[in-house]
C-alpha positions in Angstrom: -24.0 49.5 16.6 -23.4 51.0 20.2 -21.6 54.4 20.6 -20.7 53.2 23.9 -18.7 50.1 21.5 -17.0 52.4 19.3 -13.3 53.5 20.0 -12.9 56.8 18.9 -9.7 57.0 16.3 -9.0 58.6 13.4 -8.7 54.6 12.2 -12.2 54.3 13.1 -13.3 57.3 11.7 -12.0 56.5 8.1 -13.6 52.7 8.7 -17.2 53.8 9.6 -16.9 56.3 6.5 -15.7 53.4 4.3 -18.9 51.0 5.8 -21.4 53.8 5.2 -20.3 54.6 1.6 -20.0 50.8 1.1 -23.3 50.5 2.7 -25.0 53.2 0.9 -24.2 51.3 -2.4 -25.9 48.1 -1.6 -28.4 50.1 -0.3 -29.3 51.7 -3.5 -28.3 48.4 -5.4 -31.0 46.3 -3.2 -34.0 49.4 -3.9 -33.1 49.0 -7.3 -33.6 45.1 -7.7 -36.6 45.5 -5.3 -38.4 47.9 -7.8 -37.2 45.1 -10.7 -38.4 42.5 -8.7 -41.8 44.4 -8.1 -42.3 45.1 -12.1 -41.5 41.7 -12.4 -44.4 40.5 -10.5 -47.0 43.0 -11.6 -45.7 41.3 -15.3 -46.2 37.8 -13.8 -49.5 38.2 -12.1 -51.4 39.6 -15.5 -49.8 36.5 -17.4 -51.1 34.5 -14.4 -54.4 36.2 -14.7 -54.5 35.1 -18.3 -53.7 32.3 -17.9 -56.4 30.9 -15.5 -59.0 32.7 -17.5 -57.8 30.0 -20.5 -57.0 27.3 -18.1 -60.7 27.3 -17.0 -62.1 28.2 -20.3 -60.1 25.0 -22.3 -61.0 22.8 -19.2 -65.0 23.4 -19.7 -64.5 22.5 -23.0 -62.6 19.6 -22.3 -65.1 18.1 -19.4 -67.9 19.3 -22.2 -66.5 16.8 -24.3 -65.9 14.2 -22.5 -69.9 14.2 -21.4 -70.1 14.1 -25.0 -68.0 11.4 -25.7 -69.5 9.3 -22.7 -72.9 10.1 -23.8 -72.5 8.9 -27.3 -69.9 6.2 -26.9 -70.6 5.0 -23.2 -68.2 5.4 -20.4 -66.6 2.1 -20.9 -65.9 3.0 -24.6 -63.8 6.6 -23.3 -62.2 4.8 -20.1 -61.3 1.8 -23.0 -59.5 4.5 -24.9 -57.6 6.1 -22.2 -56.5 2.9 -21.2 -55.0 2.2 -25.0 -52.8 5.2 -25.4 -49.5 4.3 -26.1 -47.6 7.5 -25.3 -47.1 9.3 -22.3 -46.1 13.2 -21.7 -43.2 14.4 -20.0 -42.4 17.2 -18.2 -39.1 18.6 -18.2 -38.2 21.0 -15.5 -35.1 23.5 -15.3 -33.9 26.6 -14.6 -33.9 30.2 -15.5 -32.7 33.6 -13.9 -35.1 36.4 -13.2 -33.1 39.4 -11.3 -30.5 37.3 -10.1 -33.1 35.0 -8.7 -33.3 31.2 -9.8 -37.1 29.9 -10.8 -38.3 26.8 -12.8 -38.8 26.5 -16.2 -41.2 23.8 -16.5 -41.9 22.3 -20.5 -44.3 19.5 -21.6 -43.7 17.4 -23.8 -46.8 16.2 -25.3 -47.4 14.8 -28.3 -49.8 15.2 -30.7 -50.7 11.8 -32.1 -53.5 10.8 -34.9 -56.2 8.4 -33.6 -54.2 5.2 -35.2 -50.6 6.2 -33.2 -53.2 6.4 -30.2 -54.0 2.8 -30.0 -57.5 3.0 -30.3 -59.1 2.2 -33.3 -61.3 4.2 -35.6 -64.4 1.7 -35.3 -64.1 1.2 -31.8 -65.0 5.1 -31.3 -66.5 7.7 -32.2 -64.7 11.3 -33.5 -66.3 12.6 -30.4 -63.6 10.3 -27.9 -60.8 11.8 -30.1 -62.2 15.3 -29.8 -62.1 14.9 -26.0 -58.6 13.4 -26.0 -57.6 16.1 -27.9 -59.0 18.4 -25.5 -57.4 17.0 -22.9 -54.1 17.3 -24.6 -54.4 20.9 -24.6 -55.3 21.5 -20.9 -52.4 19.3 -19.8 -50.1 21.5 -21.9 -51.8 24.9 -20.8 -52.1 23.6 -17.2 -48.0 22.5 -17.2 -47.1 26.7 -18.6 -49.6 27.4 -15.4 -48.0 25.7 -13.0 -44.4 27.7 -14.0 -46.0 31.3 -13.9 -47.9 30.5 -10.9 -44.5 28.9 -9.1 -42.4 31.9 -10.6 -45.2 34.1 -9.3 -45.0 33.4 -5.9 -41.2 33.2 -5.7 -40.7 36.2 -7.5 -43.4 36.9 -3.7 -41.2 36.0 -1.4 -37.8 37.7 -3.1 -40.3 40.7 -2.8 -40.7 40.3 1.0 -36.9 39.3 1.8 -35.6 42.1 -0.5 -37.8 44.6 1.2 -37.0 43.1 4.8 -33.1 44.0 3.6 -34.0 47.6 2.4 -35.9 48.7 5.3 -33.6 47.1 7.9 -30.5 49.3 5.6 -32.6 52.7 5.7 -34.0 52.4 8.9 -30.9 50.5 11.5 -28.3 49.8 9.7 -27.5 53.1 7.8 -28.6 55.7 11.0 -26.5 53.3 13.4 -23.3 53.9 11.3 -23.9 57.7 10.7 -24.8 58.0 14.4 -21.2 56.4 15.3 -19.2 58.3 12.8 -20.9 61.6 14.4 -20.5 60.4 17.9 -16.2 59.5 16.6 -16.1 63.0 14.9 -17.4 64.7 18.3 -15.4 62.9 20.8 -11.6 63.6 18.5 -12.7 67.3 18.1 -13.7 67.2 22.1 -10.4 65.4 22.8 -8.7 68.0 19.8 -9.7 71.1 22.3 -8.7 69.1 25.3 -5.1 68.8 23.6 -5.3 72.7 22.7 -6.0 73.9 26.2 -4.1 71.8 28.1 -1.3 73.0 25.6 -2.1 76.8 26.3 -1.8 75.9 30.0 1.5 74.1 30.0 2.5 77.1 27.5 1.7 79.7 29.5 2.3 78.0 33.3 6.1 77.4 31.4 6.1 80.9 30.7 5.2 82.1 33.9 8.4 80.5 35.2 
C-alpha cells in the first residue's frame, strides 16, 4: 500500500488501525498452524522412515521366497498359482483432516485366505508357494499404509511452503505497509491539526488588531 494512495482522515485512520489489528491476528494464527504443520511433518517423516526400513525388509523376504517357491516348485507351478486366486484386494481411499488441511486415508482390504479359499490346491504345490503368497500379502498391505504417509508427507510439504510464503509476505509487506500508512495518516492530521491552529492564531489575532 502506497502513502501517496492513502487519503488522510480520521475514517482512515480508525480503518488502517482496524486492518492491522485484524491482520496481526491472522498473522499470529498462520505462525501458529505453520509450527503445527512443521511438528506434523517431523512426526510424518520418522513414520515414513520406518516404514521404508519394513517395506524393504518384508519385500526381501517376499522376493526370497518366491526364488524359493520357483526353485522348488518351478516357475510355472507359482505363475499357475497366482493365476488361481480367487480374491482380489481393494483399496479404499478417503479423507482425513490434519491442521485444517485435507489428505488421504488410504486402507487395503486384503484378505487373508487358507490355501483351499485360494484356489490352488494342496497337491499341486508346495508350502513354500503359500509361504510366498503369504508374503506377498503383507507387502501389498505395508506398501498401501506407505503410499498414505508418503502422500500425507509431502502434502503436509507443500502446506509447509504455502503457509510460510503467507507468513513471511504478513511480517515482511503486508504488516510494515499498513503501519507505514497509519504513521504517514497520523503525521499528515497532526501536520494539517497545527496548520488549523496557526492559521486560527492568525485570523485571531489579525481580528484583533482591527
Amino acid at each position: 500500500m502506497a502513502t501517496r494512495d492513502v487519503t488522510p482522515t480520521r475514517s482512515v485512520l480508525i480503518e488502517l488501525k482496524r486492518k492491522i489489528a485484524t491482520t496481526k491476528s491472522g498473522y499470529k494464527i498462520m505462525k501458529m498452524k505453520r509450527d503445527g504443520l512443521i511438528i506434523e511433518f517431523f512426526d510424518i517423516m520418522e513414520k515414513a522412515k520406518e516404514m521404508r526400513c519394513s517395506v524393504a525388509s518384508i519385500y526381501k523376504t517376499a522376493m526370497q521366497k518366491i526364488a524359493v517357491a520357483m526353485a522348488v516348485d518351478g516357475e510355472i507351478a507359482v505363475k499357475s498359482a497366482a493365476y488361481a486366486l480367487r480374491s482380489e484386494p481393494h483399496v479404499n481411499v478417503s479423507n482425513k483432516s490434519i491442521m485444517g488441511m485435507v489428505v488421504p486415508k488410504v486402507e487395503a482390504d486384503i484378505k487373508h485366505s487358507n490355501i483351499q479359499e485360494k484356489g490352488y490346491g494342496i497337491i499341486s504345490t508346495s508350502a513354500y508357494v503359500e509361504e510366498a503368497s503369504n508374503a506377498f500379502d503383507k507387502l501389498l498391505d505395508i506398501l498401501v499404509r506407505a503410499a498414505e504417509i508418503e502422500t500425507t508427507m509431502r502434502k503436509l510439504l507443500d502446506e509447509i511452503e504455502k503457509t510460510k510464503r503467507r507468513v513471511n509476505a504478513m511480517e515482511f509487506k503486508l504488516i510494515p505497509d499498513l503501519e507505514m500508512a497509519q504513521a504517514f495518516v497520523k503525521f499528515r492530521l497532526e501536520e494539517m491539526e497545527r496548520e488549523n491552529t496557526i492559521r486560527l492564531k492568525f485570523l485571531k489575532g489579525k481580528s484583533e488588531a482591527t
